[in-house]
C-alpha positions in Angstrom: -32.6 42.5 40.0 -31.0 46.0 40.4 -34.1 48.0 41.7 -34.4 52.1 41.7 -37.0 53.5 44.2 -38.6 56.5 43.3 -41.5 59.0 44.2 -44.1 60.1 42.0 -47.1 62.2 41.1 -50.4 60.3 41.1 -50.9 61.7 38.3 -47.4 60.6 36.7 -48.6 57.3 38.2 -51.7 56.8 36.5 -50.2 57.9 33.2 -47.6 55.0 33.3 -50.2 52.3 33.9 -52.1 53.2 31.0 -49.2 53.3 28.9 -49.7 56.9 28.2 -46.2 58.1 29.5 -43.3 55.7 28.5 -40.3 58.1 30.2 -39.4 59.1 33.2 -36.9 62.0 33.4 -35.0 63.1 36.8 -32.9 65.7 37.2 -29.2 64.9 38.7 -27.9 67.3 41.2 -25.0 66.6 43.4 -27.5 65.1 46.5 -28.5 62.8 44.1 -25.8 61.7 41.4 -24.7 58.9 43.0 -28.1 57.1 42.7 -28.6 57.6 39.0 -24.7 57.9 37.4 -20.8 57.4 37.7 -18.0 59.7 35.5 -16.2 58.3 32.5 -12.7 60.0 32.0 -9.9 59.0 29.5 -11.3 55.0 30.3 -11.5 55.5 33.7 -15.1 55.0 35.7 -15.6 57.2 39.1 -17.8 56.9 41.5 -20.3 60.6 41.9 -19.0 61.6 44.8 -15.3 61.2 44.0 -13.0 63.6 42.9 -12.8 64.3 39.6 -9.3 64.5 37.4 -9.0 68.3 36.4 -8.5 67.7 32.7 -10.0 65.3 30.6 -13.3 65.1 28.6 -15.9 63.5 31.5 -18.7 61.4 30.3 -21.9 60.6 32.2 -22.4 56.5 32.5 -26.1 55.7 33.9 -26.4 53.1 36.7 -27.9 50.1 35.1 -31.1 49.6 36.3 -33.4 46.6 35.6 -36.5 48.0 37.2 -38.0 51.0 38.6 -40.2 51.5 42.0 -42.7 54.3 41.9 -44.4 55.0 44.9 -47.2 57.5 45.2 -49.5 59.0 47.6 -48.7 60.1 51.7 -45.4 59.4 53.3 -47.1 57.2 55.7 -48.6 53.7 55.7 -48.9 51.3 53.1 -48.3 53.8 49.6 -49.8 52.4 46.0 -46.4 51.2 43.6 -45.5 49.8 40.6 -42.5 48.1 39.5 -41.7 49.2 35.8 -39.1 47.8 33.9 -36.2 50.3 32.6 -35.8 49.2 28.6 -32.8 51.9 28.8 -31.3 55.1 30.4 -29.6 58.0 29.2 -27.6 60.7 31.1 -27.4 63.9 29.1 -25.9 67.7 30.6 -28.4 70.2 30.1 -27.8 73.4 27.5 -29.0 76.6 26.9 -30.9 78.1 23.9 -27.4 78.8 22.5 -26.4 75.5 22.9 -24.0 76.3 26.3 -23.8 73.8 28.9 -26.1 75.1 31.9 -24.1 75.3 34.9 -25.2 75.3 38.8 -23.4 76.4 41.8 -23.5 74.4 44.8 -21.8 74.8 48.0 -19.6 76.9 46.4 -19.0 74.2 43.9 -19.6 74.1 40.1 -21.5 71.4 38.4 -23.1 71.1 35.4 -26.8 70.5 34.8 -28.0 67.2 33.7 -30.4 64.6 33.8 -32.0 61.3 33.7 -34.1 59.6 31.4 -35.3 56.0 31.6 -37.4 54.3 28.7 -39.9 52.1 30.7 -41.5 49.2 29.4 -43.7 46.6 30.8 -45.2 46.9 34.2 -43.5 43.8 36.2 -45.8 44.1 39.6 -48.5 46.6 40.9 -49.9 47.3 44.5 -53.0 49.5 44.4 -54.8 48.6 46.6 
């Protein structure tokens, strides 16, 4: 089982044990792509941190992901999770009002805003102790 650890407000937490929230959206920033996505361009799959062909349309392909971890609470000890199954995941760039693609600069580096969103669905294990 392909396992994504994640951090989380308590109160994010709580919500998702209830059933009250049912998505979990991340943001995907060049520290982080290669956790949540690869590049799609003209049928060929990248890795995040490769280098990218400099024409071509590039699509974003979501890690598949059977679960998610979210911890809560202190950085230290034993921390309160649950292990939520992801029921799907969607990669989407980010646009204006105007409908523009929202674009970052980073390390002197372009890259376009996106992010994450994973459907979750039944709770597969909790530790709250």
């Amino acid at each position: 089982m392909n396992i994504l650890t994640l951090s989380i407000k308590q109160k994010y937490f709580d919500e998702i044990l209830v059933g009250k929230k049912t998505h979990e959206y991340r943001e995907i920033r060049p520290t982080n792509a290669k956790k949540y996505i690869t590049y799609l361009c003209d049928g060929k799959e990248y890795k995040a941190d490769d280098e990218l062909p400099e024409e071509g349309e590039i699509e974003l392909k979501p890690i598949k992901y059977d679960a998610i971890k979210l911890l809560t609470g202190e950085y230290r000890g034993k921390r309160p999770y649950i292990i939520v199954e992801v029921k799907d995941a969607e990669a989407s760039i980010l646009t204006d009002d105007e409908g523009k693609d929202i674009v970052y600069t980073y390390k002197g580096e372009e890259y376009l805003a996106a992010q994450m969103d994973y459907t979750l669905g039944k709770i597969l294990e909790k530790h709250i102790d």
